[in-house]
C-alpha positions as CSV (number, residue, x, y, z in Angstrom):
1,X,108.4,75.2,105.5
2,X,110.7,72.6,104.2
3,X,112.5,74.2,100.9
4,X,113.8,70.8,99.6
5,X,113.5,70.8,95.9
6,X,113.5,66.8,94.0
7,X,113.9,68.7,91.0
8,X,116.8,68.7,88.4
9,X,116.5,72.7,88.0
10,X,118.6,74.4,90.4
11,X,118.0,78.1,88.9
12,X,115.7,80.1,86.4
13,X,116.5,82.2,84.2
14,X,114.4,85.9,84.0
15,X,113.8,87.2,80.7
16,X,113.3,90.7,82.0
17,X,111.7,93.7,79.8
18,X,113.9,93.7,77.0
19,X,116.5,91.8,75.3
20,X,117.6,94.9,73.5
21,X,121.0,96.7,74.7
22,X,119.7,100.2,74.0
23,X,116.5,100.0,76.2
24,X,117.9,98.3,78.3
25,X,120.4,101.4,79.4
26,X,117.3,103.5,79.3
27,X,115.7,101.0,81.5
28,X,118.2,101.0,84.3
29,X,118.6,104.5,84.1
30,X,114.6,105.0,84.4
31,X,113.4,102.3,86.6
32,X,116.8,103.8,89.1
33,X,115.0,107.0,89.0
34,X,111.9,105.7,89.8
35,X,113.2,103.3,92.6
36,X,114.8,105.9,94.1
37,X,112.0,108.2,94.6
38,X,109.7,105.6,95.5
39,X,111.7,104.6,98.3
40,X,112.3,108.5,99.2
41,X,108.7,109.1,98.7
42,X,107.9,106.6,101.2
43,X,110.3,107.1,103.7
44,X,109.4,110.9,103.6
45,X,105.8,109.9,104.3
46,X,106.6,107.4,107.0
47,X,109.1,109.7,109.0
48,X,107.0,112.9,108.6
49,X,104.0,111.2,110.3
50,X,106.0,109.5,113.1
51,X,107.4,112.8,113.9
52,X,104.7,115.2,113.5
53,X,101.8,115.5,116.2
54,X,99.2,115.8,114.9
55,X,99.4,113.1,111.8
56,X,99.0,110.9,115.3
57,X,95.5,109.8,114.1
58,X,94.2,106.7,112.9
59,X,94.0,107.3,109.4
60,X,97.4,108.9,109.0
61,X,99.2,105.7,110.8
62,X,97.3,103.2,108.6
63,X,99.1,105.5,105.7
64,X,102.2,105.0,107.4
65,X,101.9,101.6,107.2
66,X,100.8,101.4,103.4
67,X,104.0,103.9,102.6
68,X,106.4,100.9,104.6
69,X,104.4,98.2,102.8
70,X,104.6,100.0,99.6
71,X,108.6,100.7,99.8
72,X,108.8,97.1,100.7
73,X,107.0,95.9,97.6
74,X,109.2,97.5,95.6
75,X,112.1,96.3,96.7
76,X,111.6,92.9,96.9
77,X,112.6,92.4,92.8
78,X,113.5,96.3,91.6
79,X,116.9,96.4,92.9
80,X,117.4,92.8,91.4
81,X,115.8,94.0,87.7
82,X,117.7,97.2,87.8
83,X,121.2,95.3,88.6
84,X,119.9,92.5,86.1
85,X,120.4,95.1,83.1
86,X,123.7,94.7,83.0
87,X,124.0,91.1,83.2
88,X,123.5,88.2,81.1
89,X,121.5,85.4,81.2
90,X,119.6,87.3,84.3
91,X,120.2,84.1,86.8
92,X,118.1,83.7,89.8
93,X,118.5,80.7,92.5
94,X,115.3,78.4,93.1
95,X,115.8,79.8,97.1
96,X,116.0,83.3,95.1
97,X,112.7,82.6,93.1
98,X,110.7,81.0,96.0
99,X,112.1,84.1,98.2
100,X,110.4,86.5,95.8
101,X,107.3,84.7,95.3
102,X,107.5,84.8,99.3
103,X,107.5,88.6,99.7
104,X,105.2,89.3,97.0
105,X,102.8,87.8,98.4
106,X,103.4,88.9,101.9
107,X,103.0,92.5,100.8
108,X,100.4,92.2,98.4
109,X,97.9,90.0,101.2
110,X,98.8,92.6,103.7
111,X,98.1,95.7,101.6
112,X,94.9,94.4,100.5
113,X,93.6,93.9,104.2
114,X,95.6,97.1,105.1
115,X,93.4,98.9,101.9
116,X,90.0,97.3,103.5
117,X,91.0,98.8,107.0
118,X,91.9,101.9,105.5
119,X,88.1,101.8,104.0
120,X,86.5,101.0,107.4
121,X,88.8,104.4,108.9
122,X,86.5,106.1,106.6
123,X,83.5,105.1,106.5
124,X,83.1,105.4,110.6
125,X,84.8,108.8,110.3
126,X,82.1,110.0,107.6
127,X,79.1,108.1,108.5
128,X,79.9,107.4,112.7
129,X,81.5,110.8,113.2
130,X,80.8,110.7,116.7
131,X,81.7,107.3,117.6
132,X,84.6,107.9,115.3
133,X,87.5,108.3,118.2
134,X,85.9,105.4,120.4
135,X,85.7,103.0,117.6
136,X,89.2,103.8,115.8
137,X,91.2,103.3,119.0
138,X,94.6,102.5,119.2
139,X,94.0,99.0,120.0
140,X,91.9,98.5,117.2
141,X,94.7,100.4,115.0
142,X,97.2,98.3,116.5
143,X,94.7,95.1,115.9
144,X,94.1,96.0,112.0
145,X,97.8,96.2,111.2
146,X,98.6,93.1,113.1
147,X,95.6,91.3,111.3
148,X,97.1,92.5,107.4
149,X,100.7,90.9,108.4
150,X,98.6,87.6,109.9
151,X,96.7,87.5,106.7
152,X,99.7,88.6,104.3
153,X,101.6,85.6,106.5
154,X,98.7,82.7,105.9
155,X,98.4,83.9,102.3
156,X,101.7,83.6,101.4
157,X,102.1,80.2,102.3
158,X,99.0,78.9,101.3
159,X,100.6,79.8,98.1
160,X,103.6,78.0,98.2
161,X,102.8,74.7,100.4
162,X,102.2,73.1,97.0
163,X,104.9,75.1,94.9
164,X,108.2,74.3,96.5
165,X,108.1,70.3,96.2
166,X,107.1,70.5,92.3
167,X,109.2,69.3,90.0
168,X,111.0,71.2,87.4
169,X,112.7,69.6,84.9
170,X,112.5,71.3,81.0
171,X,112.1,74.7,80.7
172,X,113.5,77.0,83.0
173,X,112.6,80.5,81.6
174,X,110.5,83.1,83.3
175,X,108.9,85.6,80.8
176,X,109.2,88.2,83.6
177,X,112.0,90.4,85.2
178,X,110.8,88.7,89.0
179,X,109.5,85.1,89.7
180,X,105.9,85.4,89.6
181,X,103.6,82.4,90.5
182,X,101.5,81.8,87.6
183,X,104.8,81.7,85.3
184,X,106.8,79.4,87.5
185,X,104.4,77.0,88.2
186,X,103.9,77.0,84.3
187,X,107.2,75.7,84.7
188,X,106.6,72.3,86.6
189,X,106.7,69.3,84.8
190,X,103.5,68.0,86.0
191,X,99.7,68.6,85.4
192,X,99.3,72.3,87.3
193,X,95.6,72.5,86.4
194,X,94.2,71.9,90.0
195,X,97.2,74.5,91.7
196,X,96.0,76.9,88.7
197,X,92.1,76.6,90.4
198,X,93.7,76.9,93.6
199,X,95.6,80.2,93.0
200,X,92.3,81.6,91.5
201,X,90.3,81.2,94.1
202,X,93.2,82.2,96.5
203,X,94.4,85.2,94.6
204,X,92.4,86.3,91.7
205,X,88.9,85.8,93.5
206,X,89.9,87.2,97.0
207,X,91.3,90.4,95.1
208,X,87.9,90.8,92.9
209,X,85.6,90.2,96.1
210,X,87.8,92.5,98.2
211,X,87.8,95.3,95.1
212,X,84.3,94.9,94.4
213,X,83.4,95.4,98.6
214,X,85.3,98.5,98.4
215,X,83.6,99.6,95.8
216,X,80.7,99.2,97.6
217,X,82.1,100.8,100.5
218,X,83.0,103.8,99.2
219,X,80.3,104.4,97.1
220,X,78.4,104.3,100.8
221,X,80.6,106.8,102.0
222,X,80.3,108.7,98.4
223,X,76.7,108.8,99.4
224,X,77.0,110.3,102.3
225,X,79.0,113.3,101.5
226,X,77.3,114.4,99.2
227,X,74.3,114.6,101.5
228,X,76.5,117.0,103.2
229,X,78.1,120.5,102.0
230,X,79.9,121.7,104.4
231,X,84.3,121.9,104.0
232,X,84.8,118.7,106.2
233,X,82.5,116.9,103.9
234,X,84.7,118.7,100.5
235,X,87.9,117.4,102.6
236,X,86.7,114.2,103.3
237,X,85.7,113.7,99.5
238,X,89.0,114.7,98.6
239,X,90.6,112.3,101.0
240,X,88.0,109.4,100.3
241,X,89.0,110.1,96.0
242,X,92.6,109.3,97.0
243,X,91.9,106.5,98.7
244,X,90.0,104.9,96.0
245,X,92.7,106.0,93.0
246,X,95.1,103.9,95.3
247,X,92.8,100.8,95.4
248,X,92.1,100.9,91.7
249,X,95.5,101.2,90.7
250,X,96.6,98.7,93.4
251,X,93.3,95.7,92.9
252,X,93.4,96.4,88.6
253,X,96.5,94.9,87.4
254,X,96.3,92.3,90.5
255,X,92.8,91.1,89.4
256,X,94.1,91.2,85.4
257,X,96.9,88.8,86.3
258,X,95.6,86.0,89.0
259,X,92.2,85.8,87.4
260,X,93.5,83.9,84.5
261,X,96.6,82.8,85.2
262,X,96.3,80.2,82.4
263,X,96.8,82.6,80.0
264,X,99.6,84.7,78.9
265,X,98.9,88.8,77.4
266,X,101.3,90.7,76.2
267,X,99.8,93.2,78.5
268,X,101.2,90.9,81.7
269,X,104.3,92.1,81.7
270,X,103.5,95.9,82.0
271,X,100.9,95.4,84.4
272,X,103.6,93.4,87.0
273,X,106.1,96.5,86.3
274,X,103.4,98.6,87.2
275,X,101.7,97.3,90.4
276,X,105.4,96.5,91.9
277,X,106.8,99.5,91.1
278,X,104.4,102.4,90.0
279,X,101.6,102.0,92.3
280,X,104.3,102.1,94.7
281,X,105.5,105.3,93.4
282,X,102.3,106.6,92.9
283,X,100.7,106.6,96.5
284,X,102.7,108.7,98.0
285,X,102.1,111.3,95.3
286,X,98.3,110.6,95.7
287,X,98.4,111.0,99.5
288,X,100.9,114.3,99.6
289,X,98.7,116.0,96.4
290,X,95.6,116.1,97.8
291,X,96.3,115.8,101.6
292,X,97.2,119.4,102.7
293,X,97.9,118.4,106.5
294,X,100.6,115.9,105.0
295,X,102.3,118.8,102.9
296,X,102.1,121.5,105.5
297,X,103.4,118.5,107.8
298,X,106.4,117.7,105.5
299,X,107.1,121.2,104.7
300,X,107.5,121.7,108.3
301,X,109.9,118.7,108.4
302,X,112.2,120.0,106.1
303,X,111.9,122.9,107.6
304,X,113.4,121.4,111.4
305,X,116.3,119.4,108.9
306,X,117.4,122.6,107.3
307,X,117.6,124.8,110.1
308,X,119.3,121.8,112.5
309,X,121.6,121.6,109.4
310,X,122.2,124.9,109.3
311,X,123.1,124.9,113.1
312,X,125.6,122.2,112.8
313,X,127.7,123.8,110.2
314,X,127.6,127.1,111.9
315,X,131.6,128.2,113.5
């Protein structure tokens, strides 16, 4: 993609959360916190199900490949925000803006095709039981995650094949702490009606069909256990609930914001703090909560580090 820009503005400036100095030291020392144990959180997933047996299943490696996508999504502007605190005017580069747009988008088209895979683990391990180890292979494991990276990939630059060449020349503000596309494009000093229809159909309306087909597809599979009432049907209600808190929390603020991009809420701003960096934070709590083979798995895990620690500082 060529990333020449005609345009007179060379950099934006981010407005961030707050303009007050008080909250905005709370803010740093808050959103560190949070960063931190997102990434941790993550990590900790990823790591215990690569090195544990018997997480070697389909639906625990699709997990492990949320928790990577999820540590990448927040880091693509939390690091940035957090140092950004301290500074003023919060400066980011055109490159720098079009780089986050890049990533955001990337994630977020992956994650929603990795969400719909996770779905389809589900519903063949509840309602195709049988068939469950034949159809879940590793190939088709491999396949699914391969496909949310294609689809993340196309996404992304459907989205900015018409974004990098437009001018901007006025106003160079983004009433954000990252470079989202529905304020930047705001930004252009041309007519971005038709890109505005474009991003709806391309964002907002692929995230509200997707949301409302999982919906549907869990409701199937919701239908199904309780035709059951045995413990693998309580376990795999309990691990179909998490799955669904994820997708709400994940699709709601994404649907909110690209479905009418024309218009700014107040509520905007919260909603892009909280799909970047709390649903981040919040899926690994979901998963290790109310999955007792991840817990068991992790507690083993630290387990192995202690002891080996132990081992290496013993004369």
């Amino acid at each position: 993609m060529a990333w020449n820009n005609q345009s007179v503005i060379t950099e934006f400036i981010l407005r961030g959360l707050s303009s007050s100095r008080e909250l905005q030291i709370v803010y740093f020392l808050f959103f560190s916190v949070v960063y931190a144990a997102t990434v941790l959180g993550n990590l900790l997933i990823v790591l215990t199900i690569v090195s544990e047996p018997r997480l070697h299943s389909p639906m625990y490696f699709l997990l492990g490949n949320l928790s990577f996508i999820d540590m990448s999504l927040a880091s693509f502007a939390t690091p940035k925000m957090i140092a950004d605190f301290f500074r003023e005017p919060k400066v980011i580069s055109f490159e720098g803006c079009i780089t986050q747009i890049f990533f955001l988008h990337l994630l977020g088209g992956a994650e929603i095709v990795l969400l719909i895979a996770m779905s389809f683990d589900r519903y063949v391990a509840i309602c195709k039981p049988l068939r469950y180890l034949t159809i879940m292979n590793r190939r088709m494991c491999l396949g699914l995650v391969t496909l949310s990276w294609i689809v993340g990939i196309f996404h992304t630059m459907s989205q900015l094949a018409f974004t990098v060449n437009l001018p901007f020349c006025g106003p160079n503000e983004v009433d954000s702490f990252f470079c989202d596309l529905p304020l930047v494009i705001k930004l252009a000093c041309v007519d971005t009606y038709i890109l505005g229809v474009f991003m709806i159909s391309t964002s907002g309306m692929i995230a509200l069909v997707c949301f409302i087909l999982l919906v549907i597809s869990y409701s199937v599979i919701l239908i199904t256990v309780r035709q059951r009432s045995s413990g693998g049907s309580s376990k795999a209600l309990s691990t179909c609930s998490a799955h669904f808190t994820v997708v709400t929390l994940f699709f709601g603020p994404c649907i909110f914001i690209y479905v009418w991009p024309f218009t700014n809420f107040p509520i905007d701003k919260v909603l892009s703090v909280f799909y970047t960096i709390f649903t981040p934070l919040l899926n690994p709590v979901i998963y290790t909560l109310r999955n007792r083979d991840v817990k068991d798995s992790m507690r083993k895990l630290s387990s192995r580090v202690f002891k080996s620690s132990q081992t290496d500082h013993t004369p």
